[in-house]
C-alpha positions in Angstrom: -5.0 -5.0 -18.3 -2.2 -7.6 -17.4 -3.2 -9.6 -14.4 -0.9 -11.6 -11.5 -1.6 -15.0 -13.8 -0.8 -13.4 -16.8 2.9 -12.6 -15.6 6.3 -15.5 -15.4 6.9 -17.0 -12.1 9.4 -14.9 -9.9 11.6 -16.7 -7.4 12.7 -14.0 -5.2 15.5 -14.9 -2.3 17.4 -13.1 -0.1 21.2 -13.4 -0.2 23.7 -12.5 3.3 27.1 -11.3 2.3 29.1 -10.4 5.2 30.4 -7.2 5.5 34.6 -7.7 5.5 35.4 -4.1 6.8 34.2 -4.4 10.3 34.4 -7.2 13.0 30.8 -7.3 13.1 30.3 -8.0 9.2 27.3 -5.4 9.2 26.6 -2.5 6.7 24.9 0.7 7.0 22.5 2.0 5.1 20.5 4.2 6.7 21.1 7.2 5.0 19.9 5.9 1.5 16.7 7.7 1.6 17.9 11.3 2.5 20.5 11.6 -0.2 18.7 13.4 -2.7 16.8 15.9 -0.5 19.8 18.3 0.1 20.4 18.6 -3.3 16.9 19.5 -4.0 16.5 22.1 -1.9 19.3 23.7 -2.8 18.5 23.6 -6.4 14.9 24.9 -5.2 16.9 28.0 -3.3 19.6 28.7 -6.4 16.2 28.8 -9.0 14.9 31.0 -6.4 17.5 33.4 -5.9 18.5 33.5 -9.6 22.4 32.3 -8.8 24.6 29.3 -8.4 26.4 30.6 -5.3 24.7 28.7 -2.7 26.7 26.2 -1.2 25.8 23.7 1.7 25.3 24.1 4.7 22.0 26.9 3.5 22.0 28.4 6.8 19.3 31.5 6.8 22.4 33.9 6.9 23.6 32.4 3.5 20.0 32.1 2.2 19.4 36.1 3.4 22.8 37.4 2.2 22.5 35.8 -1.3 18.7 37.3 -1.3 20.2 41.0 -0.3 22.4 41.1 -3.2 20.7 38.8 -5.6 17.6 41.8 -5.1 15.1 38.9 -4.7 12.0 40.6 -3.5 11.3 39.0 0.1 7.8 37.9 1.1 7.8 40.3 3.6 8.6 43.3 1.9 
């Protein structure tokens, strides 16, 4: 098992480039983290319903209509 003293010496900096598009130099990046959950669930609901149609915004009337004529047998039912 490969320990902390058995690995090279990692100098790790930080480095500031300002931003040229906006008078405050800043960037945003807030949004990183969510990108890949819309896709999922809508890959989660098209494998569900057995079709590609699905497009974004899955609002429940999409998700239901798509269910109606796909003839995915509802929880409920």
């Amino acid at each position: 098992m490969p320990r902390a003293d058995d690995l090279p010496y990692f100098k790790v900096m930080t480095t500031e480039t300002v931003c040229p598009g906006n008078p405050l130099g800043i960037k945003g990046c807030g949004e990183a983290g969510a990108i890949g959950s819309p896709p999922a669930i809508i890959n989660a609901l098209t494998d569900a319903l057995g079709t590609e149609e699905l497009t974004m915004p899955a609002t429940a009337e999409k998700v239901w209509r798509l269910a109606q004529t796909a003839r995915v047998p509802m929880a409920a039912e």
